[in-house]
C-alpha positions as a Markdown table, in Angstrom:
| # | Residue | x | y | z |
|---|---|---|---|---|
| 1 | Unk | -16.0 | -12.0 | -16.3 |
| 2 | Unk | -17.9 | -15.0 | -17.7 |
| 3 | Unk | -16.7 | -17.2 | -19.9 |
| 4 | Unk | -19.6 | -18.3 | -22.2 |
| 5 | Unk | -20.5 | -16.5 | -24.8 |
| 6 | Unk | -24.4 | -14.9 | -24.9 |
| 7 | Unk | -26.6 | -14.0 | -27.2 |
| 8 | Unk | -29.4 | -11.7 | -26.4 |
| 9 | Unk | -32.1 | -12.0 | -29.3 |
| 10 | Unk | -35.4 | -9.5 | -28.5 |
| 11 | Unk | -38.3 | -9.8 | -30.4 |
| 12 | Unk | -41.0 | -6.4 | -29.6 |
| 13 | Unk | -43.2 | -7.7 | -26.7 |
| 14 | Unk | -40.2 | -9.4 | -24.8 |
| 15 | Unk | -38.4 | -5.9 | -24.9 |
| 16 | Unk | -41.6 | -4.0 | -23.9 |
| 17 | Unk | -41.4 | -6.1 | -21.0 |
| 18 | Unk | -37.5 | -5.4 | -20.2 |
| 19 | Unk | -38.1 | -1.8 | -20.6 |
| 20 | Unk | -40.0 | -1.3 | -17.7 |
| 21 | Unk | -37.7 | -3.7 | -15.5 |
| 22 | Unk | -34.9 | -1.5 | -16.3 |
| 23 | Unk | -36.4 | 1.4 | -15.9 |
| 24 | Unk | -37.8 | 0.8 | -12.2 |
| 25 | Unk | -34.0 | -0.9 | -10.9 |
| 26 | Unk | -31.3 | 1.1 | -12.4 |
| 27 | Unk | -29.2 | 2.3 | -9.8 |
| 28 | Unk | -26.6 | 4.0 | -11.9 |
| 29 | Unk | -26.8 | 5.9 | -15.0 |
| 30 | Unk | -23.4 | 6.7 | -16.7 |
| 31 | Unk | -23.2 | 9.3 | -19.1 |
| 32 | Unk | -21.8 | 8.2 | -22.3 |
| 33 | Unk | -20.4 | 11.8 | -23.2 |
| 34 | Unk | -17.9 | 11.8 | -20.4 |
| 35 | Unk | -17.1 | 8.1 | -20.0 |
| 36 | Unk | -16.9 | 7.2 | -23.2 |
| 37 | Unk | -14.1 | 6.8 | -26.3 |
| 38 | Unk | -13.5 | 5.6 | -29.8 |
| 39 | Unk | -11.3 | 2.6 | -29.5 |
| 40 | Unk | -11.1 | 1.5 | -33.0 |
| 41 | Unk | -10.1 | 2.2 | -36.0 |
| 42 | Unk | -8.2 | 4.7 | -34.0 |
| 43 | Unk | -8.7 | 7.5 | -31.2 |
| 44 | Unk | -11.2 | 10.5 | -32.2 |
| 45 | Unk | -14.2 | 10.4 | -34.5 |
| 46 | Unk | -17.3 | 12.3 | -34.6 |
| 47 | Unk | -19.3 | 10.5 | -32.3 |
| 48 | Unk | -19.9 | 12.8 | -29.6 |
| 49 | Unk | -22.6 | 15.0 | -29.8 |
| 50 | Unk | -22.8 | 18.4 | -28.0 |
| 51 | Unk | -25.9 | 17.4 | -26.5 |
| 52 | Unk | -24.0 | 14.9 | -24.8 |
| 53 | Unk | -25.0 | 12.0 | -26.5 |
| 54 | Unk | -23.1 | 9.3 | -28.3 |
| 55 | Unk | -24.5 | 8.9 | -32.3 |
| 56 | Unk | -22.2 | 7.1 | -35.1 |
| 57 | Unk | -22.5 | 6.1 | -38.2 |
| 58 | Unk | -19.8 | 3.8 | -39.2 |
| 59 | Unk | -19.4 | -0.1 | -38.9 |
| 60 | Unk | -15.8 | -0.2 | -37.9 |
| 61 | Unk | -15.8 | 2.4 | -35.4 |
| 62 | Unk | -15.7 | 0.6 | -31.6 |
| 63 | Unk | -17.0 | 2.8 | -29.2 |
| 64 | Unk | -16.5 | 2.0 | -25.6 |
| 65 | Unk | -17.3 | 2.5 | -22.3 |
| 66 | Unk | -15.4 | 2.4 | -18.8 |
| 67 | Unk | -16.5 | 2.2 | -15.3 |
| 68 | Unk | -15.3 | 1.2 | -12.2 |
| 69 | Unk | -16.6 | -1.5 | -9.5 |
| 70 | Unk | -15.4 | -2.2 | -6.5 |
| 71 | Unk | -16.0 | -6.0 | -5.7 |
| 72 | Unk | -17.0 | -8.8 | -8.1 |
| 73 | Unk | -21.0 | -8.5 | -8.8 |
| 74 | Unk | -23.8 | -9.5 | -11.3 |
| 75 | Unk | -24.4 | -6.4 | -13.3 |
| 76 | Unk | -27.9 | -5.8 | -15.3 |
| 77 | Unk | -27.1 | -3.7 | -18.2 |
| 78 | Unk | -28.8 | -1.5 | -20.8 |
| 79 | Unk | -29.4 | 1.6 | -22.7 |
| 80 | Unk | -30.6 | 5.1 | -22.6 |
| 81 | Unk | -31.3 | 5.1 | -26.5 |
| 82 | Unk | -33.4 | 7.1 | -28.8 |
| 83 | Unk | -33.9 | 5.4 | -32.5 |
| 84 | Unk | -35.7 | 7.0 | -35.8 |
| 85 | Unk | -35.1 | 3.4 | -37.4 |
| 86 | Unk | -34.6 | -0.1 | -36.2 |
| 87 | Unk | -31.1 | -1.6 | -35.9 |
| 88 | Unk | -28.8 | -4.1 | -34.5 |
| 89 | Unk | -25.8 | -3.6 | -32.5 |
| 90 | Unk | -23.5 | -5.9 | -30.8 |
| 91 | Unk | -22.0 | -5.2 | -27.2 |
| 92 | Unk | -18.7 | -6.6 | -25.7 |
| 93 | Unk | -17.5 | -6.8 | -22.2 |
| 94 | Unk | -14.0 | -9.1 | -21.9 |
| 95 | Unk | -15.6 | -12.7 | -23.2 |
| 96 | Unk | -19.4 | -12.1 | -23.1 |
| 97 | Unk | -21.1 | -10.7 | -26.0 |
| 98 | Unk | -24.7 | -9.6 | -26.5 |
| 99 | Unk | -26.3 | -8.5 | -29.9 |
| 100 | Unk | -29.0 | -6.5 | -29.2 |
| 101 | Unk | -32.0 | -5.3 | -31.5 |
| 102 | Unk | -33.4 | -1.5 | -30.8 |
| 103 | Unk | -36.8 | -1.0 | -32.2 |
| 104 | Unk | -37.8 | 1.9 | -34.7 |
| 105 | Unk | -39.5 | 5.1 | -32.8 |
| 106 | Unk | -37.8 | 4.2 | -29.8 |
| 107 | Unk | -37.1 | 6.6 | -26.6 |
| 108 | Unk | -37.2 | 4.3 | -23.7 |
| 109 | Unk | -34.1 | 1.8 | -22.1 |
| 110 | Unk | -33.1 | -1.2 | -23.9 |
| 111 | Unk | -32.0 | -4.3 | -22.0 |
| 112 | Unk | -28.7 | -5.8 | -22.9 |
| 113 | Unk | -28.0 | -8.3 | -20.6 |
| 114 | Unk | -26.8 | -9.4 | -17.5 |
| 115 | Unk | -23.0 | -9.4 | -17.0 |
| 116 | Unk | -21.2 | -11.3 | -14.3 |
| 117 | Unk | -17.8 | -9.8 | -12.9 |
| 118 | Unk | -15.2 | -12.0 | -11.2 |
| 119 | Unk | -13.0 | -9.1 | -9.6 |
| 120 | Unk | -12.9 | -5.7 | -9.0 |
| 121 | Unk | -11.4 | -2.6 | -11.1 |
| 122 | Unk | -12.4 | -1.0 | -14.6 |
| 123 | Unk | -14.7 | -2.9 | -17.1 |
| 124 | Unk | -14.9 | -2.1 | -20.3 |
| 125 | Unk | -18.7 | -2.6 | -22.8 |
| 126 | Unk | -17.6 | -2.2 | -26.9 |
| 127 | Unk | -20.5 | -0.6 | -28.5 |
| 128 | Unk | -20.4 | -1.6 | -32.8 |
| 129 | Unk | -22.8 | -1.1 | -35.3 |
| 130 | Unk | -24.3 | -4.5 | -37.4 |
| 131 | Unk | -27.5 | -4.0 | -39.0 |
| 132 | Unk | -29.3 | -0.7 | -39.1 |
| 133 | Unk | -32.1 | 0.8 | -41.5 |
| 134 | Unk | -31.3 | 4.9 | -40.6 |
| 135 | Unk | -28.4 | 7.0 | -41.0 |
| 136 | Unk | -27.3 | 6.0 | -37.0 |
| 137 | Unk | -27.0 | 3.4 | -34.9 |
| 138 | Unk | -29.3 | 5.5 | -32.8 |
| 139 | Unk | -28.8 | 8.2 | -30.2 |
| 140 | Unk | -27.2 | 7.1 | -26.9 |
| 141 | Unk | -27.5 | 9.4 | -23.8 |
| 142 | Unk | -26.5 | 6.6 | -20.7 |
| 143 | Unk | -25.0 | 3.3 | -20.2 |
| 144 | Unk | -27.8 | 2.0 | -17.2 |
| 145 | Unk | -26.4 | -0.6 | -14.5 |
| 146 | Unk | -28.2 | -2.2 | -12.1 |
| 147 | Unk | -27.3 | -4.9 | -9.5 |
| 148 | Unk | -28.3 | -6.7 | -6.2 |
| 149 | Unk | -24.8 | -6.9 | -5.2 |
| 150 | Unk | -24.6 | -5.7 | -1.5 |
| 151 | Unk | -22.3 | -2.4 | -0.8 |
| 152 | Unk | -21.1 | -2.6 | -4.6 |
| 153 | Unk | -19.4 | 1.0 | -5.8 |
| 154 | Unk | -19.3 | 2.6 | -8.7 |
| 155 | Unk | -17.1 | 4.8 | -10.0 |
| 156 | Unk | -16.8 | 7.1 | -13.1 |
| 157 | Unk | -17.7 | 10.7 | -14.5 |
| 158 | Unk | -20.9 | 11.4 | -12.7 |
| 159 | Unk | -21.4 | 15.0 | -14.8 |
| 160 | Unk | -20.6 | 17.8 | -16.4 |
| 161 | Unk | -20.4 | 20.0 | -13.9 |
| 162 | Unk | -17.0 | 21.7 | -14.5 |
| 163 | Unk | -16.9 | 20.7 | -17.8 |
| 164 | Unk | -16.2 | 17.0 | -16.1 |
| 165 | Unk | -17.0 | 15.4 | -19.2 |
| 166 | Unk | -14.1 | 17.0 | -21.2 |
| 167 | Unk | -11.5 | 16.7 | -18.1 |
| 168 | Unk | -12.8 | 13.5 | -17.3 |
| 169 | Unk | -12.1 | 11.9 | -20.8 |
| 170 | Unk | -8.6 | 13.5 | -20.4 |
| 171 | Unk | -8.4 | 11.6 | -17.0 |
| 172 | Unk | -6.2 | 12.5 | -14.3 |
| 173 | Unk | -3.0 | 14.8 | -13.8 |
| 174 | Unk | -0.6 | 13.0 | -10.8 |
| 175 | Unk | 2.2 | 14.9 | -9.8 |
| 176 | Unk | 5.6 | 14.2 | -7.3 |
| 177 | Unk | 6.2 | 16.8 | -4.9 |
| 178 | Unk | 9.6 | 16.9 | -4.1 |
| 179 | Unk | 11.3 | 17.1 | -0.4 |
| 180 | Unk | 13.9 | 19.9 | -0.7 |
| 181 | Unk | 16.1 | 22.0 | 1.9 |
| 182 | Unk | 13.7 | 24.1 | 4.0 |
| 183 | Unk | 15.8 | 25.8 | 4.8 |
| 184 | Unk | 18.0 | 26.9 | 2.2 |
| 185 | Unk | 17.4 | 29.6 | -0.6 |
| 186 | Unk | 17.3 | 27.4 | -3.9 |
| 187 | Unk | 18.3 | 28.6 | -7.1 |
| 188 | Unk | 18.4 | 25.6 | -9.9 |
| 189 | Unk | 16.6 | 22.1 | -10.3 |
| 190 | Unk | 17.8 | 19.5 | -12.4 |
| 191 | Unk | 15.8 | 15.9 | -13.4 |
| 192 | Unk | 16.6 | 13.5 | -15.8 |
| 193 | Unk | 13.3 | 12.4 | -17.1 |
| 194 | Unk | 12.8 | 8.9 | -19.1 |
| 195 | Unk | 9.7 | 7.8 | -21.4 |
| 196 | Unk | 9.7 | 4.4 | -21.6 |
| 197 | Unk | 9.1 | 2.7 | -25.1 |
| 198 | Unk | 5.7 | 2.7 | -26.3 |
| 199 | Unk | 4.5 | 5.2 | -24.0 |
| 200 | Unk | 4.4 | 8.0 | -25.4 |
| 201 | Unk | 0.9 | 8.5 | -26.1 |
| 202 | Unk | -0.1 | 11.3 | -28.1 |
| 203 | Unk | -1.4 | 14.1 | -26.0 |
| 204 | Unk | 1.0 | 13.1 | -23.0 |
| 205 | Unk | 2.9 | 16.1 | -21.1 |
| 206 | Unk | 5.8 | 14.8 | -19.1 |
| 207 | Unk | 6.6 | 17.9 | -16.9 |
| 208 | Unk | 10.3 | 17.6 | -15.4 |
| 209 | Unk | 10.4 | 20.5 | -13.3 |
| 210 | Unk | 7.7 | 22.7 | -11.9 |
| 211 | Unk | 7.8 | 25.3 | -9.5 |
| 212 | Unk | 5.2 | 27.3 | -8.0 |
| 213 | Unk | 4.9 | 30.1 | -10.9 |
| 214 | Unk | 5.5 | 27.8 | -14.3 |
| 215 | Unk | 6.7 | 24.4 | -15.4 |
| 216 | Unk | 9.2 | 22.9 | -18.0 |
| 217 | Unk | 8.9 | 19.5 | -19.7 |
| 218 | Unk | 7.6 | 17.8 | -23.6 |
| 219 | Unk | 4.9 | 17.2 | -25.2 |
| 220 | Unk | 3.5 | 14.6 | -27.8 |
| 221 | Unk | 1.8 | 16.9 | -30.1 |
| 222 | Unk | 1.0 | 14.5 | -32.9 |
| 223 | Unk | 2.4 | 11.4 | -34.2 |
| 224 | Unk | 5.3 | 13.6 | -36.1 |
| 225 | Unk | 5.4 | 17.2 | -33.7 |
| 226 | Unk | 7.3 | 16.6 | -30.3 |
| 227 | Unk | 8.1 | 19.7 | -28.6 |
| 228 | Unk | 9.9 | 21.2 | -25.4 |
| 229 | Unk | 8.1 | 23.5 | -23.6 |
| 230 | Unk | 8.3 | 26.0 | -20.8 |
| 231 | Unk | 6.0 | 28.5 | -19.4 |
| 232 | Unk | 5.6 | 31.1 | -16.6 |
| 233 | Unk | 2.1 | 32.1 | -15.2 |
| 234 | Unk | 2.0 | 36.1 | -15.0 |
| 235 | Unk | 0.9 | 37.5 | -11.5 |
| 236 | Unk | -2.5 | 38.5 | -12.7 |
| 237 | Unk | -5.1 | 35.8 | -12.6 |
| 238 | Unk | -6.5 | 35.6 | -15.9 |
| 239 | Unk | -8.1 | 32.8 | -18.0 |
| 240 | Unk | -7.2 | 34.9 | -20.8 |
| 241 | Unk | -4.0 | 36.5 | -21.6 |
| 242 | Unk | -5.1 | 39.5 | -23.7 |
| 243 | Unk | -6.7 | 40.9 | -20.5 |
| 244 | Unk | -3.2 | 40.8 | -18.7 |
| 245 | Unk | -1.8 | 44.7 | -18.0 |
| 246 | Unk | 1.2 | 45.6 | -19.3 |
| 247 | Unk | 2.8 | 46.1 | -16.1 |
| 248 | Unk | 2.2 | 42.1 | -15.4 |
| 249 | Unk | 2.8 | 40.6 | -18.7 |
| 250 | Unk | 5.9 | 38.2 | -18.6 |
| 251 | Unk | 9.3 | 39.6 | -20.7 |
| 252 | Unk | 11.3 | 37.3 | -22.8 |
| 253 | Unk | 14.9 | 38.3 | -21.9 |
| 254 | Unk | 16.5 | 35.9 | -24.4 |
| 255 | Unk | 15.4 | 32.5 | -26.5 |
| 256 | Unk | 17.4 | 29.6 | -28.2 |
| 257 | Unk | 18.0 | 29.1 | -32.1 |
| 258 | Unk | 14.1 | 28.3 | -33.3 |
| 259 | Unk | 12.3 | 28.4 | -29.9 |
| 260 | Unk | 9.0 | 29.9 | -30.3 |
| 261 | Unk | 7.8 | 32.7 | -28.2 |
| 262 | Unk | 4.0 | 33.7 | -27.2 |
| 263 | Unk | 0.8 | 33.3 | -24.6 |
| 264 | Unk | -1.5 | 30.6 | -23.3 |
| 265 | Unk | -4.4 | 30.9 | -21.5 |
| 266 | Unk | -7.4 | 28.9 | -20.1 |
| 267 | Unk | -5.5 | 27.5 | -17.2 |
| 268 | Unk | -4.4 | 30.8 | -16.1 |
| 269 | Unk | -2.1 | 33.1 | -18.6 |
| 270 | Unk | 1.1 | 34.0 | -19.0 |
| 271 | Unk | 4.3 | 33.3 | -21.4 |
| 272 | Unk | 4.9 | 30.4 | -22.7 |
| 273 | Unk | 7.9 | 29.2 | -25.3 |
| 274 | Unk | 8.5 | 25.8 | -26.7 |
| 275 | Unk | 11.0 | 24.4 | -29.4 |
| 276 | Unk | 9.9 | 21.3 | -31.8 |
| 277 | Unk | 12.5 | 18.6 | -30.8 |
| 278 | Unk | 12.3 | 14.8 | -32.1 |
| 279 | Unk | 13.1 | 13.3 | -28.7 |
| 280 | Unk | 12.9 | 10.0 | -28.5 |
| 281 | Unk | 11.0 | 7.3 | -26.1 |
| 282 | Unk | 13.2 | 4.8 | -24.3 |
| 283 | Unk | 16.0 | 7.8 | -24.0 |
| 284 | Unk | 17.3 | 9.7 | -21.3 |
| 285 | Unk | 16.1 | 13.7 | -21.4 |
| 286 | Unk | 17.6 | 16.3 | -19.0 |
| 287 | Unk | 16.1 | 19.4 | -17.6 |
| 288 | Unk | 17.5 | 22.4 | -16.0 |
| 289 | Unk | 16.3 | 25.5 | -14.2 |
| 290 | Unk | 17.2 | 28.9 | -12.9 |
| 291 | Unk | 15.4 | 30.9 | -10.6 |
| 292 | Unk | 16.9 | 34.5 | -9.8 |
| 293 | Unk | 15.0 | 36.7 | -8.0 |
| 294 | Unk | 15.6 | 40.6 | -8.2 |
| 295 | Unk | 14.9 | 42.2 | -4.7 |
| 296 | Unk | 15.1 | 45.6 | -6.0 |
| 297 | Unk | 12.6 | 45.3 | -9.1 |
| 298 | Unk | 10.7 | 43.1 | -7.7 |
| 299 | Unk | 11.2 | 40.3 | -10.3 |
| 300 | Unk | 12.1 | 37.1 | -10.9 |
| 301 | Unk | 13.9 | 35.7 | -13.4 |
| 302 | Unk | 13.2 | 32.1 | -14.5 |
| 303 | Unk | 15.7 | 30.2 | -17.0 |
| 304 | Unk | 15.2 | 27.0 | -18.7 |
| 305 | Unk | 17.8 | 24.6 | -20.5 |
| 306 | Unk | 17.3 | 21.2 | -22.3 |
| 307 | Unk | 19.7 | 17.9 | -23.6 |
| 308 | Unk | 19.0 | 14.7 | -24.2 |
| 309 | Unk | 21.4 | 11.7 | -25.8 |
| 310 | Unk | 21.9 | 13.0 | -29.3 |
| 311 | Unk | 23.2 | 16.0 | -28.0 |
| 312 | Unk | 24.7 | 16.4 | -24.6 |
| 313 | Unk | 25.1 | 19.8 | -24.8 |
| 314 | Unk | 23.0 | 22.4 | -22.9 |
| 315 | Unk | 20.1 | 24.4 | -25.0 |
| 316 | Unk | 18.7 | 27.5 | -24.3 |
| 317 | Unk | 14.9 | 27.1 | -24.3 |
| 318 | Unk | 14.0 | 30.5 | -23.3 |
| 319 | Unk | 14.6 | 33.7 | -20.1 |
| 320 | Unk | 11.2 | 35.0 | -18.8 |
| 321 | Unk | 11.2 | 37.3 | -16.4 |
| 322 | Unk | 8.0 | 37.9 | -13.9 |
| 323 | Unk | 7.1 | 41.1 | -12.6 |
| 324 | Unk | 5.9 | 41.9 | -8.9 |
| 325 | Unk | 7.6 | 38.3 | -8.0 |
| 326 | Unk | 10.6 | 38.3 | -5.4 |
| 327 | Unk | 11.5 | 34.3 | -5.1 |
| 328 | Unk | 14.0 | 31.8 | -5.1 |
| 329 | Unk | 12.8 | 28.4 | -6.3 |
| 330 | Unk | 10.0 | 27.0 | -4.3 |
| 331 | Unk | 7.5 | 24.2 | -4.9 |
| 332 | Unk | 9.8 | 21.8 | -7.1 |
| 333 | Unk | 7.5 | 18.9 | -8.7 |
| 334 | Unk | 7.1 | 17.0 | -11.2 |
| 335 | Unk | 3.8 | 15.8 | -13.2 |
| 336 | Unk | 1.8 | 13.6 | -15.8 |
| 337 | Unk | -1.0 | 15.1 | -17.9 |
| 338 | Unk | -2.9 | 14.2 | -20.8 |
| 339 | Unk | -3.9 | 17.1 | -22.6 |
| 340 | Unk | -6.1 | 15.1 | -25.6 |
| 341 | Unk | -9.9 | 13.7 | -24.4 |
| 342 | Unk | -9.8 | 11.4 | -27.5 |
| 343 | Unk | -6.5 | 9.9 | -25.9 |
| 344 | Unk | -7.6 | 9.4 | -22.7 |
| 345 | Unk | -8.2 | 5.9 | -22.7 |
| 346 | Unk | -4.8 | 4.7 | -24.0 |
| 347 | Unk | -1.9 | 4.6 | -20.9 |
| 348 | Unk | 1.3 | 6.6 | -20.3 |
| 349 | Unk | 4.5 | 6.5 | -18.2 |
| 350 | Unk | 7.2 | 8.3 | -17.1 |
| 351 | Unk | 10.2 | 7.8 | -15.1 |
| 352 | Unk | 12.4 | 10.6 | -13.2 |
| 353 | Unk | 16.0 | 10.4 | -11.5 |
| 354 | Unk | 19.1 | 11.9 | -10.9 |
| 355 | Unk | 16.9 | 14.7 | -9.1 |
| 356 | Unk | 18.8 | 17.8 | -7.6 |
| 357 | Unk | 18.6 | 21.3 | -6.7 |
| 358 | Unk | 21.4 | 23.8 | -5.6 |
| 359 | Unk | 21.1 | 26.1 | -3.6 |
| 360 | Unk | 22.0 | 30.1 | -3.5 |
| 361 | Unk | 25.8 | 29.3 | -2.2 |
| 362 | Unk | 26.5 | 26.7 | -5.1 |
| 363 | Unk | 26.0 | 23.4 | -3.4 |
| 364 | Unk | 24.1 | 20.6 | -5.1 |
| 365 | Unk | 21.6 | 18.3 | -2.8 |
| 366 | Unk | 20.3 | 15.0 | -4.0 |
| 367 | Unk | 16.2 | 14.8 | -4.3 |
| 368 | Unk | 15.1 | 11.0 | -3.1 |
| 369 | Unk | 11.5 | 11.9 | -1.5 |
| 370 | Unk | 8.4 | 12.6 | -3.1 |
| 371 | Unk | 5.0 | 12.4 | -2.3 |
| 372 | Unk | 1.7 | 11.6 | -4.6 |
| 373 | Unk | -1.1 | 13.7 | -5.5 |
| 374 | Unk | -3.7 | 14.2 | -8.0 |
| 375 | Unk | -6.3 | 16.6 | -9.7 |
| 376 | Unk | -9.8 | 16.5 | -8.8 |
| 377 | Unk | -10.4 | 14.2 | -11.5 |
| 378 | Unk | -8.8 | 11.6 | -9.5 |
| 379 | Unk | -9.6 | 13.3 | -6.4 |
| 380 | Unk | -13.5 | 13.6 | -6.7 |
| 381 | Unk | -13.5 | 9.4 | -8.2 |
| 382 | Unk | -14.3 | 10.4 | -11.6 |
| 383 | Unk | -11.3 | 8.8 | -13.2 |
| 384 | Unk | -9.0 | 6.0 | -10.9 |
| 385 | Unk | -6.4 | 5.0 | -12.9 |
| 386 | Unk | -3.4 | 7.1 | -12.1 |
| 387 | Unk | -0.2 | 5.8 | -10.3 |
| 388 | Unk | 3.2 | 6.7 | -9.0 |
| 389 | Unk | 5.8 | 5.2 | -7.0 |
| 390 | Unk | 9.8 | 3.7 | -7.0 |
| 391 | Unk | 11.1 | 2.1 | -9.7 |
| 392 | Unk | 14.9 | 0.9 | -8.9 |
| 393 | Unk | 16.6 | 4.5 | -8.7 |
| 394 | Unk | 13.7 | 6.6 | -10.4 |
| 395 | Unk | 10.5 | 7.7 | -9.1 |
| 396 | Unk | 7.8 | 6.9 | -12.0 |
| 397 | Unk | 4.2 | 8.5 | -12.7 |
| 398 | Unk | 1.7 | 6.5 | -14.8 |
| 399 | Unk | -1.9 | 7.8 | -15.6 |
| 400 | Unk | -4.9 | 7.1 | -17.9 |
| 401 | Unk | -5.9 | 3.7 | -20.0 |
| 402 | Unk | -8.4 | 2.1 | -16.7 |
| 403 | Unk | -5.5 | 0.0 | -15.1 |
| 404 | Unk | -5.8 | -1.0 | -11.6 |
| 405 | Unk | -3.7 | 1.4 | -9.8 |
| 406 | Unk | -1.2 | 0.2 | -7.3 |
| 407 | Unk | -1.0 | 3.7 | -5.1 |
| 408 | Unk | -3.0 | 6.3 | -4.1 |
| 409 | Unk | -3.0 | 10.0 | -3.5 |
| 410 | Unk | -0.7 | 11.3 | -0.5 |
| 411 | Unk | 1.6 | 8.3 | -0.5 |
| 412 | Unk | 5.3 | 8.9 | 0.1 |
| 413 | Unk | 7.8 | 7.6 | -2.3 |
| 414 | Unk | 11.8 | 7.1 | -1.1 |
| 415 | Unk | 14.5 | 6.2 | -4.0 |
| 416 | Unk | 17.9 | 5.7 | -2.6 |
| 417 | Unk | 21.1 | 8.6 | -2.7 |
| 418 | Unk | 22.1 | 9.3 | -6.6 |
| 419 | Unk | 24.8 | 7.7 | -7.5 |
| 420 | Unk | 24.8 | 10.1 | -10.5 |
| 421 | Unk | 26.7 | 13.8 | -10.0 |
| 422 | Unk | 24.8 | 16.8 | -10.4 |
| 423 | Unk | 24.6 | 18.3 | -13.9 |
| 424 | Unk | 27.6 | 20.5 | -15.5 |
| 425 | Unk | 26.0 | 24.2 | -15.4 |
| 426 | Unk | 25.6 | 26.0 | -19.1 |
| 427 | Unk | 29.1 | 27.8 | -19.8 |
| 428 | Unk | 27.5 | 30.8 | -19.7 |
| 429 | Unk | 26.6 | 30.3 | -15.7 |
């Protein structure tokens, strides 16, 4: 980034004149609606338009920006803008600040400046409101970057294809997949799963144990709701679980003391259950599952336990069973998700140890491999800021907030043999 401080001025006839420059070299247009997010007061606001514009009205909301380049470049910047009134807004990248004056009756590019970046990873351009004469600031479809720069890259939400612009706000899922016995029949999983202080970002799942029909973990619902929650996808593929047929709905066998029972949908169906619990950041959680198939019926039965420090004792989150389903526990993982687009420029982190699985005879095998992967959010380059790796005895997953990431996708990840002992079963078990 630069270090002096600019200010861009433009009179009418210079900025007819920067119009058409910017027009005929812009070499990337990045769409505002899936790339951008209300970084002060605080996350949300109304800003975003369906139409996939950006349009605000107040002077303390920030709105900003993100993309990605890949070597240090000269950058020529403006904006896709349509105005009803003339106004003034000021733009911020790191040290170097440009106020910039949109005319009335406006529907072409405006030029903001030219921006000069030392080193590569995310930059971030702070859009606030200073003068205006209408009820907006304008209406703001693209952020337009142009440069000279030789085999420069960038990266960030192209489009909406997908509905990219709401995943890609929410930014990347990462997940551990575990290396497990191949050849043993499994039948728990245990983790001890740690959010460090100050990360737990509202929208943030941390998912402790998955397995290939459900997943078990907690939530940040809100700044006061915390909850536990496990689900089990039902055999029929459905984005919506009213459609499912009773003869492949999931059955809640049993449920602990003020777990609530019902559906989900959208990203597949099936049961879900979850219990508001105040845990707390910078404390240790544990999580236990049971998977017990039923040759005979055809069914599986999938049983989830939770403790944490204020309580070390086991509790019952919920029994589902899953018809047409004959398996012991397979595809053991772990994952990071933010579930919040207005959240998904703020960072989280997670660590997991203590990792085991027994298998069908009663013998307990310590988990120290794992190996990285990510949605097609991260996959496809919309969104490049998820992480994983080793962290003294505990694996960790970090994703969102445009850090420079310090792994990619497929690496393997070794911690050394738990010291810890496997978890004491439920009394019950």
């Amino acid at each position: 980034m630069t270090s002096h401080r600019m200010l861009l001025r433009l009179a009418l006839p210079l900025f007819m004149c920067a119009v058409t420059s910017a027009v005929e070299a812009t070499d990337w247009s990045i769409p505002l609606a899936g790339n951008s997010f209300r970084t002060a007061p605080e996350p949300g606001g109304r800003g975003l338009r369906r139409s996939a514009s950006l349009e605000w009205n107040d002077a303390q909301d920030i709105w900003s920006v993100y993309f990605h380049v890949s070597q240090p470049a000269a950058l020529k910047l403006s904006l896709d803008v349509t105005t009803q009134e003339a106004s003034e807004i000021t733009v911020t990248a790191a040290d170097t600040t440009f106020a910039v004056s949109l005319p009335a009756k406006n529907s072409l590019p405006v030029s903001i400046g030219e921006l000069q970046v030392k080193q590569p990873g995310y930059i971030r351009l702070d859009l606030q409101g200073n003068n205006r004469r209408g009820a907006t600031w304008g209406n703001y479809k693209n952020l337009l970057v142009q440069s000279d720069t030789a085999d420069l890259k960038l990266d960030f939400v192209r489009d909406n294809n997908g509905n990219m612009f709401y995943w890609g706000r929410r930014g990347p899922s990462v997940h551990l997949g575990y290396t497990v016995p191949r050849d043993l029949p499994l039948e728990y999983a245990c983790t001890e799963l740690t959010v460090p202080e100050g990360q737990d970002t509202i929208g943030s799942y941390f998912m402790a144990n998955g397995f290939s029909e459900g997943y078990f973990g907690m939530q940040v619902n809100s700044a006061s709701e915390r909850r536990i929650l496990f689900s089990v996808w039902s055999p029929f593929q459905t984005d919506d679980p009213k459609s499912i047929p009773a003869e492949q709905r999931i059955v809640t066998l049993a449920s602990g003391p003020d777990v609530h029972i019902g559906e989900f949908g959208n990203e597949g169906s099936g049961g879900q259950s979850y219990l508001i619990h105040p845990w707390k950041a910078g404390t240790v959680c544990r999580f236990l599952t049971r998977v017990q198939p039923d040759a005979g019926n055809n069914t599986t039965t999938y049983t989830c336990w939770f403790s944490d420090a204020a309580d070390g004792t086991w509790k019952l989150i919920a029994s589902f069973r899953r018809p047409q389903t004959n398996t012991t526990l397979k595809g053991f993982h772990s994952f990071l998700e933010n579930f919040d687009p207005n959240t998904g420029h703020i960072t989280r982190r997670v660590k997991y140890g203590n990792i085991h699985v027994r298998d069908t005879t009663g013998q307990w095998h310590s988990v120290t491999k794992a190996r990285l992967t990510v949605d097609a959010t991260g996959d496809q380059r919309h969104r490049l800021d998820f992480t994983g790796g080793v962290e003294g005895s505990q694996f960790y997953l970090q994703n969102c907030g445009f850090f420079t990431a310090t792994a990619k996708a497929g690496d393997r990840f070794e911690v050394q043999n738990s010291t810890n002992h496997p978890p004491g079963l439920p009394a019950a078990n």
